[in-house]
C-alpha positions in Angstrom: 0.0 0.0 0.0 1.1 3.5 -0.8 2.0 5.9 2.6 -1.2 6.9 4.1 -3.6 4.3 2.9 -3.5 1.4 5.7 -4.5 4.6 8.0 -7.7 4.8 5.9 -8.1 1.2 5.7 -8.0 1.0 9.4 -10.5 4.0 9.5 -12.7 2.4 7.4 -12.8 -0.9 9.0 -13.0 0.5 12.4 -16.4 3.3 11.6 -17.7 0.2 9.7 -17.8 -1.6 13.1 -18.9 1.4 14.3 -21.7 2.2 12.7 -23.2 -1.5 12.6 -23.3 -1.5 16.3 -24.9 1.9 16.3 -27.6 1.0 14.1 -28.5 -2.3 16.0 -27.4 -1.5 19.8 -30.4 0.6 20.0 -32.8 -1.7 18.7 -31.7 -4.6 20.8 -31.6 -2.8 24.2 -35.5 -1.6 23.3 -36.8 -4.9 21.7 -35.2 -6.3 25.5 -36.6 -3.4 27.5 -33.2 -2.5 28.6 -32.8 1.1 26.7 -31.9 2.4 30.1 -29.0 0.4 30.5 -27.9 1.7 26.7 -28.0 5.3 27.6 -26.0 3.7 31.2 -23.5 2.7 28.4 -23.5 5.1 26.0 -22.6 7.8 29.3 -19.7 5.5 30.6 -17.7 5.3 26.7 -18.2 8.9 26.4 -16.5 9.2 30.2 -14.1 6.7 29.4 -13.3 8.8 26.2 -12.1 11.8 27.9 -8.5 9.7 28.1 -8.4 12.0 24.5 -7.1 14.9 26.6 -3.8 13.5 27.1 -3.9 11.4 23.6 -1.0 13.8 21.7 1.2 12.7 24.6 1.2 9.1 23.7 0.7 9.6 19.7 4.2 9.7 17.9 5.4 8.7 14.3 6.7 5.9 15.4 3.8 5.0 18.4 0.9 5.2 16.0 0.3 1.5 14.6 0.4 -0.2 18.3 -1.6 2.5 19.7 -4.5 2.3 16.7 -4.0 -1.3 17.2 -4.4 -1.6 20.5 -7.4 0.8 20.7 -9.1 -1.5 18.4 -8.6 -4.5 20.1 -10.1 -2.6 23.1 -13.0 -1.3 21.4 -14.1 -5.0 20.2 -14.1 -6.1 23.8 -16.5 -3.7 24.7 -18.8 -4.1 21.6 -18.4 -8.0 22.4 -19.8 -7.3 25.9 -22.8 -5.1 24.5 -25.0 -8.0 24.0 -25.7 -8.3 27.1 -28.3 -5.9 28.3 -29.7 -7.2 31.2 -26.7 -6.1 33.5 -26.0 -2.4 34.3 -22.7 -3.5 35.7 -21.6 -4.5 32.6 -23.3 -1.9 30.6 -20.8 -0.1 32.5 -17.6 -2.1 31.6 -18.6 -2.2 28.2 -18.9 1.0 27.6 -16.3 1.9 29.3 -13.5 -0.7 27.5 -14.9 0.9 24.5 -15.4 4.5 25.0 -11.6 4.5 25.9 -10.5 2.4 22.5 -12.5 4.4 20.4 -11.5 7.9 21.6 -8.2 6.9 21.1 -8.1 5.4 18.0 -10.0 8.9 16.5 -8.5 11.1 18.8 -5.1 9.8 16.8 -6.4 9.9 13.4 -7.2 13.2 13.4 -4.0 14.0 15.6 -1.9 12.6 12.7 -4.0 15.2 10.2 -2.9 18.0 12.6 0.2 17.4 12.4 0.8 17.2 8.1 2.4 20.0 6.4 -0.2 23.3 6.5 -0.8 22.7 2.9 -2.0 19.2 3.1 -4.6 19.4 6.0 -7.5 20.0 3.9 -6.9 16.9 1.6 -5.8 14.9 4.6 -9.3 16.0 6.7 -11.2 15.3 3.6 -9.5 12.2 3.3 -9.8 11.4 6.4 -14.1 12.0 6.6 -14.3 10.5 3.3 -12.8 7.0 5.1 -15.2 7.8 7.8 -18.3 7.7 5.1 -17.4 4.9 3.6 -17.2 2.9 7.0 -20.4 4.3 7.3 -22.3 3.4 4.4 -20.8 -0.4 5.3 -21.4 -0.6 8.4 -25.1 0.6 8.0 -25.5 -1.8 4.7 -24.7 -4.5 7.0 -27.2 -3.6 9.6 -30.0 -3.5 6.9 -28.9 -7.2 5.8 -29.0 -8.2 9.6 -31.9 -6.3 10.2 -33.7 -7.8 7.2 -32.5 -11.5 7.8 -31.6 -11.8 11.7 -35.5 -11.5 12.9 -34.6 -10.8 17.0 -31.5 -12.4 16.6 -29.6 -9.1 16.3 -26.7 -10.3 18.5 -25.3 -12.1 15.2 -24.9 -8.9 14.1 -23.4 -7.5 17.3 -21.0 -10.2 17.2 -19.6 -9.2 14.0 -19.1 -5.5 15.0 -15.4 -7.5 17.3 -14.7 -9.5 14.1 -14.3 -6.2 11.6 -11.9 -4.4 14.8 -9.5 -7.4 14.7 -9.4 -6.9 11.1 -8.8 -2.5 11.7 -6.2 -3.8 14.1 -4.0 -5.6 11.0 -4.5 -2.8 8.8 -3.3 0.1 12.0 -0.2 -2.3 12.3 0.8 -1.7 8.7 0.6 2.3 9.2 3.8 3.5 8.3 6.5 6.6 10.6 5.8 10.1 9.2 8.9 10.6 7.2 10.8 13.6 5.8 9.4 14.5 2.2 9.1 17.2 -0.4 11.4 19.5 2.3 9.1 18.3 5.2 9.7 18.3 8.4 9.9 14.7 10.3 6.9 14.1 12.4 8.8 14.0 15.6 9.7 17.1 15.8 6.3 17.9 15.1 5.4 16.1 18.5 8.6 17.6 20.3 7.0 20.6 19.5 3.3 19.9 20.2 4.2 18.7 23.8 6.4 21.6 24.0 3.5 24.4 22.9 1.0 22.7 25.2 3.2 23.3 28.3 3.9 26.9 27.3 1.6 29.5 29.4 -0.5 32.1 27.8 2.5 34.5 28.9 5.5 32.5 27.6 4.9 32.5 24.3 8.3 34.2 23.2 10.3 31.5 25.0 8.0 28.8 22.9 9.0 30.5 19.7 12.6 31.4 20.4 12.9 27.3 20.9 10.8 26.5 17.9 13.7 28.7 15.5 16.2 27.1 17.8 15.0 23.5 16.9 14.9 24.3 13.1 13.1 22.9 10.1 11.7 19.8 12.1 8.8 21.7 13.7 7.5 23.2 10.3 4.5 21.1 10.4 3.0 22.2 13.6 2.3 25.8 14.1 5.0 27.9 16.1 4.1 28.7 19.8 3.6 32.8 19.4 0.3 32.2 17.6 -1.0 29.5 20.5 -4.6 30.0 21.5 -4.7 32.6 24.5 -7.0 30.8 27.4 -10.3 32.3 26.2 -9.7 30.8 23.1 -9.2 27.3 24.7 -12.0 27.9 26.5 -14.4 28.6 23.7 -13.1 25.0 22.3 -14.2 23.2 25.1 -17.6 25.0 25.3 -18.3 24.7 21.5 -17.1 21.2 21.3 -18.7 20.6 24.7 -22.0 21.6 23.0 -21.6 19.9 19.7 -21.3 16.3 21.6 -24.6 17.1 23.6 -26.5 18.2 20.5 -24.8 15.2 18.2 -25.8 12.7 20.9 -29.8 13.8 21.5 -29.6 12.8 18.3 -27.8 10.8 16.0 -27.5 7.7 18.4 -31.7 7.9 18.0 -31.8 7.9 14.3 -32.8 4.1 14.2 -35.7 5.1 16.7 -36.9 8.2 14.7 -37.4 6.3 11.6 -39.2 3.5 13.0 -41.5 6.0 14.7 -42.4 8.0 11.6 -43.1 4.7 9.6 -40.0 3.6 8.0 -39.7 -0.4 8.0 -37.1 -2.2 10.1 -35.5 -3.9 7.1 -35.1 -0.1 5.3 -33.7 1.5 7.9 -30.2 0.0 7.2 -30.4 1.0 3.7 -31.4 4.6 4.7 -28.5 5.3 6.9 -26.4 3.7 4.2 -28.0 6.5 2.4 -27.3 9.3 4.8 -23.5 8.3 5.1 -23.3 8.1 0.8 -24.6 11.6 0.7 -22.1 12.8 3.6 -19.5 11.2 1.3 -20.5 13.0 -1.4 -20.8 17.1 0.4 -17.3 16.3 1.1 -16.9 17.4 -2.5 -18.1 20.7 -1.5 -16.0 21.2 1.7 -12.8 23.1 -0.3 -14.7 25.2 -2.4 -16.8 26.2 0.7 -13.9 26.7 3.1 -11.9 28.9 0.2 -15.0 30.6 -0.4 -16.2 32.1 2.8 -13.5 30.6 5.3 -13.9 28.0 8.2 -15.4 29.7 10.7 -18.3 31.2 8.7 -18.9 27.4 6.9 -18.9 25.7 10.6 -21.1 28.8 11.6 -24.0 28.6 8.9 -23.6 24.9 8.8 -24.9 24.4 12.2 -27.7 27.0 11.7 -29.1 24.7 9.0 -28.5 21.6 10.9 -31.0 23.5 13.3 -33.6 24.1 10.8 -33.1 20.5 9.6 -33.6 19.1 13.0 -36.9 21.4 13.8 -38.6 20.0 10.7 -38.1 16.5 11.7 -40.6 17.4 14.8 -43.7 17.6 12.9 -45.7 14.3 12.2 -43.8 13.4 8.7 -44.9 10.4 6.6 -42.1 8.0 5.9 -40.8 9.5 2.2 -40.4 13.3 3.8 -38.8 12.1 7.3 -35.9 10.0 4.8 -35.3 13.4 2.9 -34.8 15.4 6.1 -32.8 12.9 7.7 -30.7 12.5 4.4 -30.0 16.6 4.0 -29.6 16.8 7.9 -26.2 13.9 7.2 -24.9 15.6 4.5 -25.2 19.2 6.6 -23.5 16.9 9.3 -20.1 16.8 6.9 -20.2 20.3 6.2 -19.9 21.2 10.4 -17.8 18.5 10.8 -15.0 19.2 8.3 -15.5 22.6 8.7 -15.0 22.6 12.3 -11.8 20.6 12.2 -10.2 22.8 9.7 -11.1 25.8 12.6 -9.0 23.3 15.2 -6.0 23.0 12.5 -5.3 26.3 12.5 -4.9 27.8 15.8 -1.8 27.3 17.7 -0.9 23.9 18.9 -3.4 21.9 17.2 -2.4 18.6 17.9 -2.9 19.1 21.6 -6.0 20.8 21.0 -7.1 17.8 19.3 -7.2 16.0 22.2 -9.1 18.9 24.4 -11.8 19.1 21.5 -12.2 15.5 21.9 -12.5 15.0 25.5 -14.9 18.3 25.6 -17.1 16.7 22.8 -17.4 13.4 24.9 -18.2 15.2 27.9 -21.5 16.6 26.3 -22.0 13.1 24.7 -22.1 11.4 28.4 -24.5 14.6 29.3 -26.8 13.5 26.9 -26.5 9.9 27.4 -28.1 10.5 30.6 -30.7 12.5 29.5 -31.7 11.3 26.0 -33.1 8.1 26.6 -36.0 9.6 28.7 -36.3 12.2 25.9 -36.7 9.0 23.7 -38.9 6.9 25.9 -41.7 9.6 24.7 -42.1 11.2 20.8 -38.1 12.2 21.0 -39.9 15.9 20.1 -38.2 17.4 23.4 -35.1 16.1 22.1 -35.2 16.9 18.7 -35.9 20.7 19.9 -33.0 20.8 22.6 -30.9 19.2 19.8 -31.8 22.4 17.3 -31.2 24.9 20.2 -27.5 23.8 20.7 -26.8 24.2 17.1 -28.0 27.8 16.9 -25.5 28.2 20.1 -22.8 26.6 18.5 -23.5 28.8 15.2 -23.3 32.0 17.5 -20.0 31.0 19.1 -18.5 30.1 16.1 -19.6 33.4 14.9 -17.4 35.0 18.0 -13.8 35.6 17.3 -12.2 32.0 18.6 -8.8 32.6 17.1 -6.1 34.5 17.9 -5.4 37.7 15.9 -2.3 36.2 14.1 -4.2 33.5 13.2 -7.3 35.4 11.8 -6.7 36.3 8.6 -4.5 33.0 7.9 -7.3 31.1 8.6 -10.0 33.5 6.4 -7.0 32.7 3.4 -7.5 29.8 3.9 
């Protein structure tokens, strides 16, 4: 395989575990009256994934394949033990071995994006969602064949999720070391100076820079420490990331739910969020041309303002045929935030360790509304469904609010 491509491989593999498990896990806790003890679940990974915050620390060049391998490996144990729903205890465990595998395993992909040359992040975040899709549109193909052919039996399908991780686990171990190329600089000193930035206070921001020129052309892949995000910035991360995880989780974790309510058939529902992620795939064609166009914070901005208006119409009543074309715009909207939002990440100061506080803030407002959504759910979901829409217009007004740092500004509205 050429440079790069095991990581997508793995990607794949891994969201197409992913994404079969998301599609069924819901279905199976309800049809066994346990849904409580999914939400239980669904709050301890998203816990359990706030190990992101320290994942630039153990993510190097040469560290990747084990630790994508590894956080595979722990992610199929906890999807293994989510067929058992009976047991809060291990709803627990399970989402806890899992929550901490798959945070990892993301929390280093996207590390490893934040860390290429300036001039390849967009094609290697585009790359990088585009291996997300197609994991998705898998994963939820296979749901709609188990869906369609398993009757109750959806544990079959549950089982499978562990087999496709051992498989992601072969293709992280064949990731290949960031090397020097095309006058780049070798990934490590990328890290050196990621770990370096991170422990730099808001006030010693000269001394990061001096040792940045000191260090030479190793560290031209990461951002040098003068432009780091002051502390407000950093703390307008956390709260719009916090926000986006509370929102994303009301919802998308639902999906399955929604459609059956509004009259789509069990065996179609599969195929629809097969759908969803094929469309996703294909906005990401209109990611560059949007980001050039009006810059990343104003795409991440209006994107999540019509997520909100997406989400409100799926409140009404719909018949089966509108509530697929909502729920198919709302996915591809979905890439546009995502991407869009990333690209904001990339370019202030530090990135790579911001990466990781993104992350963990994202997963603490997914374990908020793990708590909360399934008694949202256990009525019309309406409540949620609102709340869901409300966030986004927050997260639209914050990203509206300056986040970056002045030197960063106008760099990122070039870009």
């Amino acid at each position: 395989m050429r440079a790069g491509h095991p990581l997508l491989v793995a990607t794949a593999l891994m969201v197409t575990a992913m994404w079969l498990s998301k599609t069924l896990q819901p279905l199976w806790f309800d049809g066994r009256g346990d849904l409580p003890n999914f939400g239980v679940s669904t709050t301890a990974m998203a816990v359990a994934g706030l190990s992101a915050f320290w994942a630039h620390r153990i993510v190097g060049p040469r560290s990747i394949p084990a630790v994508l391998a590894a956080s595979c490996a722990l992610y199929g144990v906890g999807m293994a033990l989510r067929v058992f729903t009976g047991s809060a205890l291990v709803a627990v465990v399970s989402g806890a071995i899992a929550g901490f595998g798959a945070s990892t395993f993301l929390a280093a992909v996207r590390i490893d994006v934040a860390r290429q040359p300036q001039q390849r992040q967009r094609t290697a975040a585009t790359r990088r969602e585009g291996a997300v899709q197609v994991g998705t549109v898998a994963g939820t193909l296979l749901a709609s064949v188990v869906l369609a052919t398993a009757g109750r039996a959806l544990w079959i399908g549950l089982l499978a999720a562990p087999v496709l991780l051992v498989l992601a686990a072969v293709a992280a171990g064949r990731v290949p070391g960031r090397r020097t190329t095309d006058g780049a600089a070798e990934a490590e000193g990328a890290v050196a100076t990621a770990d370096r930035t991170a422990a730099v206070g808001d006030g010693a921001e000269a001394d990061g820079a001096a040792a940045d020129r000191a260090a030479g052309p190793a560290v031209a892949t990461e951002r040098p420490a003068a432009a780091g995000p002051t502390r407000r910035a950093r703390a307008r991360v956390v709260g719009v990331w916090a926000a986006r995880g509370f929102g994303a989780s009301l919802v998308i974790p639902y999906v399955p739910l929604l459609l059956a309510g509004h009259g789509v058939a069990r065996g179609a529902i599969g195929v629809v969020l097969a759908a969803a992620a094929l469309g996703r795939l294909l906005a990401l064609r209109a990611v560059p041309a949007v980001d050039r166009r009006v810059g990343s914070r104003t795409a991440a901005g209006g994107s999540e303002l019509l997520l909100a208006v997406l989400t409100l119409a799926l409140v009404p009543a719909l018949g089966p045929v509108l509530v697929v074309v909502v729920v198919l715009l709302r996915s591809a909207v979905i890439t546009l935030a995502t991407v869009t939002q990333d690209l904001v990440l990339f370019t202030m100061g530090s990135s790579a360790s911001l990466v990781g506080v993104a992350q963990a803030s994202f997963l603490v407002g997914d374990a908020g509304a793990g708590l909360v959504a399934p008694h949202l759910w256990s009525g019309s979901g309406d409540a949620a469904l609102v709340a869901a829409a409300a966030i986004a217009v927050l997260t639209a007004v914050a990203n509206n609010a300056r986040i970056l740092p002045p030197a960063l500004a106008g760099d990122a509205a070039a870009r």
